[in-house]
C-alpha positions as CSV (number, residue, x, y, z in Angstrom):
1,X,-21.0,12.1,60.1
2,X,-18.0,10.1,60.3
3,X,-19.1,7.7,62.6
4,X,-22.4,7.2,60.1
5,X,-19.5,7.0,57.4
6,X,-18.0,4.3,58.9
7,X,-20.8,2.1,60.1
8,X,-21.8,2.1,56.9
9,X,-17.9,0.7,55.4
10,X,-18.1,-1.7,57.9
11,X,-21.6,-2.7,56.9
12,X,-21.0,-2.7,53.5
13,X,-18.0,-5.2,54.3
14,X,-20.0,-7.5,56.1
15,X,-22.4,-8.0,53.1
16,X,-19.7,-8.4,50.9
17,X,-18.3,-11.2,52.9
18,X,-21.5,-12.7,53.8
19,X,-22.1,-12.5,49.6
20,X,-18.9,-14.4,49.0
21,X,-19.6,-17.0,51.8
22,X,-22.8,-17.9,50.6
23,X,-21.2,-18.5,47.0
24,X,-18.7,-20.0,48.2
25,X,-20.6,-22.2,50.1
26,X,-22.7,-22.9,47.0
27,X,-19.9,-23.7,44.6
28,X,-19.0,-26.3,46.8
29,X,-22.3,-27.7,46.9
30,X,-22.9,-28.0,43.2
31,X,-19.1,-29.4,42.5
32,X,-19.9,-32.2,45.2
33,X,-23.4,-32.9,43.5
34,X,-21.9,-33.3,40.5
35,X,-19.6,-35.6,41.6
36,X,-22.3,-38.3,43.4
37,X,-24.2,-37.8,39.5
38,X,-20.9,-39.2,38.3
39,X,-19.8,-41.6,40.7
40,X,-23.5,-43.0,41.2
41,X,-25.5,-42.5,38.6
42,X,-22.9,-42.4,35.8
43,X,-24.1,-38.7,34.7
44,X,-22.2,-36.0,33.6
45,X,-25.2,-33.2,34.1
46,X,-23.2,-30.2,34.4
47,X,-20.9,-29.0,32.0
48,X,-19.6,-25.4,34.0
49,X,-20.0,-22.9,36.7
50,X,-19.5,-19.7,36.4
51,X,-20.4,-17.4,39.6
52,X,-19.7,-13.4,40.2
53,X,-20.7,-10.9,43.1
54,X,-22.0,-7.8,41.3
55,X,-20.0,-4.9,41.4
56,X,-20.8,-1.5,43.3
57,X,-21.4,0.0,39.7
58,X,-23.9,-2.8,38.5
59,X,-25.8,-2.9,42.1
60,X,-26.7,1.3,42.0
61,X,-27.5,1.0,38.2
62,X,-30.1,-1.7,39.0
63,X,-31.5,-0.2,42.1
64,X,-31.9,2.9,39.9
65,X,-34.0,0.4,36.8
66,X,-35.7,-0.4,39.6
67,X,-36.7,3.2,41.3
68,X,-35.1,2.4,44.9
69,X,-32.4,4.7,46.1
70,X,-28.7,3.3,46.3
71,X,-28.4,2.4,49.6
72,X,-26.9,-0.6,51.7
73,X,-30.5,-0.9,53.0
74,X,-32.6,-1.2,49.9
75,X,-29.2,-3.6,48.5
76,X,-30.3,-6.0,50.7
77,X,-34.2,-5.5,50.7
78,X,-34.6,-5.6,46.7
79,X,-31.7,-7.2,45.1
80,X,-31.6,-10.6,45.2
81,X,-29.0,-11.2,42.4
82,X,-25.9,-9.6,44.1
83,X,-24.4,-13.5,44.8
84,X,-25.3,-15.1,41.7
85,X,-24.2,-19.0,40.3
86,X,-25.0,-20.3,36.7
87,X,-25.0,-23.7,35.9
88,X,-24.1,-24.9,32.5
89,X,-25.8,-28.0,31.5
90,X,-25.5,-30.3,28.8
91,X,-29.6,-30.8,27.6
92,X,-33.0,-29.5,28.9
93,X,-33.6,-32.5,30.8
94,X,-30.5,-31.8,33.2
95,X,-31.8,-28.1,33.6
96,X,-34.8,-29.7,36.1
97,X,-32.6,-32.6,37.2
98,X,-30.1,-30.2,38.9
99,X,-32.6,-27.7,39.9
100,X,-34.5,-30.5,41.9
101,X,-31.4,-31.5,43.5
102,X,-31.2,-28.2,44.8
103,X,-34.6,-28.1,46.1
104,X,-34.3,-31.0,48.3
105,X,-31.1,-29.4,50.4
106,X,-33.0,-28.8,53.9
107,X,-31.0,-25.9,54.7
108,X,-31.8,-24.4,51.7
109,X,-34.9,-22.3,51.8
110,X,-36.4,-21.3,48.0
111,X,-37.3,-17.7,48.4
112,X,-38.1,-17.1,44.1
113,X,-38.6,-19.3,41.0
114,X,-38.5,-17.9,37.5
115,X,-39.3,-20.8,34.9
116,X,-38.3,-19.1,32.1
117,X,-37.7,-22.7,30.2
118,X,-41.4,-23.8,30.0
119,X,-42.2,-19.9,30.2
120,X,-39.5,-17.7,28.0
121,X,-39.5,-14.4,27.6
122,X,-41.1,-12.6,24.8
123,X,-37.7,-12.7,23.4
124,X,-36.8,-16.1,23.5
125,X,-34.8,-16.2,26.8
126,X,-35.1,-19.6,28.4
127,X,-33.3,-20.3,31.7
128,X,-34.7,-21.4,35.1
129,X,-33.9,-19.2,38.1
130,X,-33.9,-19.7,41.3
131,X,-33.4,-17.7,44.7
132,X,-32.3,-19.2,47.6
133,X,-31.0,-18.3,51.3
134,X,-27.7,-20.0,52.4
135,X,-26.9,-20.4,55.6
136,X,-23.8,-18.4,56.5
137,X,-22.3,-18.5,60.0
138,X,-21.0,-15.1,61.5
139,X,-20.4,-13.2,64.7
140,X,-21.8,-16.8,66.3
141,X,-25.3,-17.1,64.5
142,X,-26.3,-18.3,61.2
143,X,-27.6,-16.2,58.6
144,X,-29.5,-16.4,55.6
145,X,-27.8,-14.7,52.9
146,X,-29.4,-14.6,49.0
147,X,-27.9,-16.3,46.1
148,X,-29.2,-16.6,42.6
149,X,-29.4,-19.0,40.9
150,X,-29.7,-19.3,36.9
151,X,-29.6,-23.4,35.1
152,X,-29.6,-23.3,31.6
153,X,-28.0,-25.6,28.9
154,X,-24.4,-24.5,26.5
155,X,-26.9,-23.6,23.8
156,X,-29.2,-21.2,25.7
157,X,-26.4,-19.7,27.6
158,X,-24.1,-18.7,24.5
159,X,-27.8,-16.8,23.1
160,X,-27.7,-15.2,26.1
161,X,-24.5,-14.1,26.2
162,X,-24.5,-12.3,22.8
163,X,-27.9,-11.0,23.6
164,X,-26.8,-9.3,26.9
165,X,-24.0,-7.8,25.0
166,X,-26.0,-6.3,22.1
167,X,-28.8,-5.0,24.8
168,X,-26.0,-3.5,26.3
169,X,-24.5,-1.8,23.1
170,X,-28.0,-0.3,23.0
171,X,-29.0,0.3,26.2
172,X,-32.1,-1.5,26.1
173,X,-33.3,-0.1,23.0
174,X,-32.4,-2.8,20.6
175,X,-33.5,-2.1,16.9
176,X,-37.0,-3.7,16.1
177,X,-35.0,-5.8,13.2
178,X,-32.0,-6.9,15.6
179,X,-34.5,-7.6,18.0
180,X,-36.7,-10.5,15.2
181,X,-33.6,-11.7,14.6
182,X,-32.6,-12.6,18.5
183,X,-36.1,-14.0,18.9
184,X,-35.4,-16.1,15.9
185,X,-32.0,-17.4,16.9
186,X,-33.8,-18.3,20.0
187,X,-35.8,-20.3,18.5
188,X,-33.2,-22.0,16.3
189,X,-31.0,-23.1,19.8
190,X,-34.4,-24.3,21.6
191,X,-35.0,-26.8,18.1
192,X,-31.0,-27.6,18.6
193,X,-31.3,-28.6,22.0
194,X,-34.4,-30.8,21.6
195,X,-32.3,-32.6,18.7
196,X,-28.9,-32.9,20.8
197,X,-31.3,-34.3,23.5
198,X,-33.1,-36.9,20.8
199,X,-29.6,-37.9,20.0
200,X,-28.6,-38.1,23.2
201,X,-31.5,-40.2,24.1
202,X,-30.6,-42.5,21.0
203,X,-27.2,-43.3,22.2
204,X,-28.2,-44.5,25.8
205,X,-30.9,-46.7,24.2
206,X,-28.2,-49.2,22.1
């Protein structure tokens, strides 16, 4: 039993760094791309990054949503949020711009795409999501490791935010009222964004 015990530490510590690498790796990859936007093309796409590994707590709580037992096994068989990156963006338009970008890195392989932007949720959430496998290198071979990715602009991502927070208050059981209202302000940010973009688009044509 204690040998099983401590396979499974030293398992667990090999995800955890492969996680971080992969992130790492990816962080690095979006602050260079935003750098040949700027020097280049004379863009400023991407506003912030913010990036997290999920915690022990958060991964069993979503293995549980999601039926699985919590287990190193079905961690890496059914999650595929554990390494996550968002990426802030000034206006819709950059959301694809950035997310195509990513696409067309050849050691990148897209596993997942959630188009919540031309697809939201019945709630209003708009974002575009994507999974991909980084290539770490460890114990001499490469290996894929999962990282999500979400690209959504300031607007959309400060919804979000207080949306998580009041679903969480509730736990998922959001008051039918509470929840109109969300849905509402959702669509109030998607009619900012398309006028911050129309504006935008006004001041590059004088």
């Amino acid at each position: 039993m204690a040998a099983e015990n401590e396979n499974q530490v030293r398992r667990w510590e090999e995800l955890m760094f492969l996680y971080r690498s992969a992130l790492n790796k990816m962080e690095t990859r979006i602050s260079v791309l935003n750098d040949e936007f700027q020097s280049f093309y004379n863009m400023n796409p991407i506003e912030h990054v913010k990036s997290r590994i999920k915690s022990p707590r958060s991964i069993a709580e979503k293995l549980k949503r999601l039926g699985y037992e919590d287990s190193i096994e079905n961690m890496e068989l059914y999650l595929n949020d554990i390494a996550g990156i968002r990426i802030i963006c000034s206006f819709m338009k950059d959301v694809m711009i950035i997310a195509d970008k990513i696409k067309e890195q050849d050691d990148l392989d897209v596993v997942l795409v959630k188009d919540y932007m031309n697809n939201p949720k019945p709630n209003g959430y708009k974002s575009y999501h994507m999974v991909v496998t980084v290539p770490v290198y460890f114990n001499g071979e490469s290996v894929p490791v999962k990282v999500e990715i979400q690209i959504r602009t300031i607007a959309m991502d400060f919804w979000a935010s207080i949306e998580h927070k009041i679903n969480y208050k509730y736990d998922g059981d959001t008051p039918p009222a509470l929840k109109a209202e969300l849905k509402e302000c959702a669509d109030i940010v998607y009619m900012l964004d398309k006028r911050m973009e129309s504006i935008s688009k006004a001041m590059l044509s004088e």
